[in-house]
C-alpha positions as CSV (number, residue, x, y, z in Angstrom):
1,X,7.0,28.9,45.7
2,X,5.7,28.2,42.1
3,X,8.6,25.9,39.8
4,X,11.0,27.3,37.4
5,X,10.6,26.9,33.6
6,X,7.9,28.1,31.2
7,X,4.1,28.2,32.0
8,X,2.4,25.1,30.4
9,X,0.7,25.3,27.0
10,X,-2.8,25.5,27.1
11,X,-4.8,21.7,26.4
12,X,-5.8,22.7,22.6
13,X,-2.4,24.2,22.0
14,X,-0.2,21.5,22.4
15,X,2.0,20.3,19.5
16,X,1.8,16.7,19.8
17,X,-1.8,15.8,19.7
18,X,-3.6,12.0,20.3
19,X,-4.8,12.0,17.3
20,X,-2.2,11.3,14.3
21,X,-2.5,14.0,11.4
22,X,-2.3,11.4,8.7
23,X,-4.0,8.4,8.6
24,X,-3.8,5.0,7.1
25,X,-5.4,4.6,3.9
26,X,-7.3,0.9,3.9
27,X,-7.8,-1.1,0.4
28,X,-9.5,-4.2,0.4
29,X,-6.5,-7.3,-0.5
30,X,-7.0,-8.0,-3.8
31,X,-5.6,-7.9,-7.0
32,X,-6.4,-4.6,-9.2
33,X,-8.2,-5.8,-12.5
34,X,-8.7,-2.0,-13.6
35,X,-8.1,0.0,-16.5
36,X,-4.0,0.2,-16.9
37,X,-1.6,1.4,-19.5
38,X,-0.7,-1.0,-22.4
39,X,2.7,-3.1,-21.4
40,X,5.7,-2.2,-22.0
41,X,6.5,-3.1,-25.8
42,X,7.6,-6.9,-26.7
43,X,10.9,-5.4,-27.2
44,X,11.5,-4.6,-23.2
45,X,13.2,-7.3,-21.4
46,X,11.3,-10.3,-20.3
47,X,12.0,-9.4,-16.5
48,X,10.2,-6.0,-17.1
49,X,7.2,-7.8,-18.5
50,X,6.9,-9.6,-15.5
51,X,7.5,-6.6,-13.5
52,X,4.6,-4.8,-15.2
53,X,2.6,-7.4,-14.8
54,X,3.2,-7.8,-11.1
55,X,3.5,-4.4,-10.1
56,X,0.0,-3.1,-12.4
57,X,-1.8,-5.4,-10.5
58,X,-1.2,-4.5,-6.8
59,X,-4.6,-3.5,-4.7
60,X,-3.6,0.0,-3.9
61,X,-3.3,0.5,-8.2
62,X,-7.1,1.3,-7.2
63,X,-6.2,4.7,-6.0
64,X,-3.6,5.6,-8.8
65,X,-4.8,8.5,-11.3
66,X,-3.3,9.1,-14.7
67,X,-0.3,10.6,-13.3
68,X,0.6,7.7,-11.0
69,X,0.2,5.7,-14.4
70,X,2.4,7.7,-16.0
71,X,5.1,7.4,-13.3
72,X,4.8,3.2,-12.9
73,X,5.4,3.7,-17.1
74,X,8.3,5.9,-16.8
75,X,9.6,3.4,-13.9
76,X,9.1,0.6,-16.8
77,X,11.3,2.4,-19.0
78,X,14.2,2.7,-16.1
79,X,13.3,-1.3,-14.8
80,X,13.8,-2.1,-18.7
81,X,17.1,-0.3,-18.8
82,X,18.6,-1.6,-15.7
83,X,17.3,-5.5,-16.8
84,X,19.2,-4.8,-20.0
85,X,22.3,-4.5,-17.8
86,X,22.8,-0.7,-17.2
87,X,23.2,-1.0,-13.3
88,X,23.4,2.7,-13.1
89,X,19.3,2.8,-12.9
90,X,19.4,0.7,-9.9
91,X,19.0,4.2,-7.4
92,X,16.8,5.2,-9.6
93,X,14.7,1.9,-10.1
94,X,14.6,1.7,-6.4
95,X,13.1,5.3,-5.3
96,X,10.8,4.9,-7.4
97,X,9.4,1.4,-6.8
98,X,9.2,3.0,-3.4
99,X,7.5,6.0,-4.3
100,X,5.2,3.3,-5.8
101,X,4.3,1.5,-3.0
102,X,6.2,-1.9,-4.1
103,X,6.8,-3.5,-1.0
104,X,5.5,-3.9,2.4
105,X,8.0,-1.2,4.0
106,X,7.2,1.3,1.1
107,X,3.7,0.9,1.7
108,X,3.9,1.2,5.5
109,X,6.0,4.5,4.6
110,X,2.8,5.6,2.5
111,X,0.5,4.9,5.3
112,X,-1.3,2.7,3.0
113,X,-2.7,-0.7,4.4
114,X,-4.3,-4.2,3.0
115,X,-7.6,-5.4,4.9
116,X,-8.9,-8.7,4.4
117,X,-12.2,-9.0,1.7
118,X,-15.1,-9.9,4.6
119,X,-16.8,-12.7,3.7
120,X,-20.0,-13.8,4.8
121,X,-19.9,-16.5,7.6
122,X,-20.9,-20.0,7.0
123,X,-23.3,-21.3,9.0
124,X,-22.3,-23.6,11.9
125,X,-23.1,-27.4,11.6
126,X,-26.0,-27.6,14.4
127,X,-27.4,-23.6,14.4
128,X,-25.9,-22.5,17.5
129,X,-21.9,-23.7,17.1
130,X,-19.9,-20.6,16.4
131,X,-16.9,-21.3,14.1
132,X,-14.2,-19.6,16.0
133,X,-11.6,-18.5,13.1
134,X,-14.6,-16.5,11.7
135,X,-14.9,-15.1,15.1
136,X,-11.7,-14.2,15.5
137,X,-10.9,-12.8,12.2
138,X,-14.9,-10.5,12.4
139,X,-13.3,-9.1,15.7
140,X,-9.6,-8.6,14.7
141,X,-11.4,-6.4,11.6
142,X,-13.9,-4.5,13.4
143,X,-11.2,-3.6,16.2
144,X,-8.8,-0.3,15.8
């Protein structure tokens, strides 16, 4: 006698597939020394300077468009206002810094990740020595 319950869903039909419908987005770890958006004027608080500076110059500012700029600017203006000492902004300041990809757990929530710059391999004192670190790192970057 066949079991109770609903018939199984075909193979192709099924809802949760292998394969994730997102994936990660990969951006070489290193500093973004692009085109940005003038700093925030002399007038802003020192703090937002350095924030500007720090935030303007994160790897994944690579894929930003004129939009994004627009919204790190706008997120100056709020960073500038909460550093001046109106802690209101702070709710604000923070969903957008992670809407901006700020910190490791906002970018992991953006599916964005930082791979190492390959570098050629030195060669090996004698020929045939292989340097193990550079064999460990060319396999931990070619696996997935």
């Amino acid at each position: 006698m066949a079991g109770r319950g609903r018939k199984p869903k075909a193979e192709g039909a099924k809802v949760n597939r292998a394969e994730p419908t997102h994936g990660w987005t990969e951006v070489l770890e290193r500093p973004f020394n692009g085109r940005r958006p003038v700093a925030p004027p002399d007038d802003a608080p020192r703090e937002t300077r350095a924030w500007w500076d720090r935030v303007t110059r994160l790897p994944h500012c690579v894929l930003w468009d004129a939009g994004d700029w627009q919204f790190a600017l706008d997120t100056a203006r709020v960073h500038a206002a909460f550093a001046a000492g109106d802690l209101v902004r702070a709710s604000e300041l923070r969903l957008r810094e992670r809407q901006m990809g700020t910190t490791s757990n906002a970018r992991r929530d953006l599916r964005i990740r930082y791979v190492a710059v390959r570098r050629a391999a030195p060669e090996a004192p004698g020929g045939n020595v292989t340097d193990l670190e550079v064999e460990r790192t060319r396999r931990l970057l070619d696996a997935d």
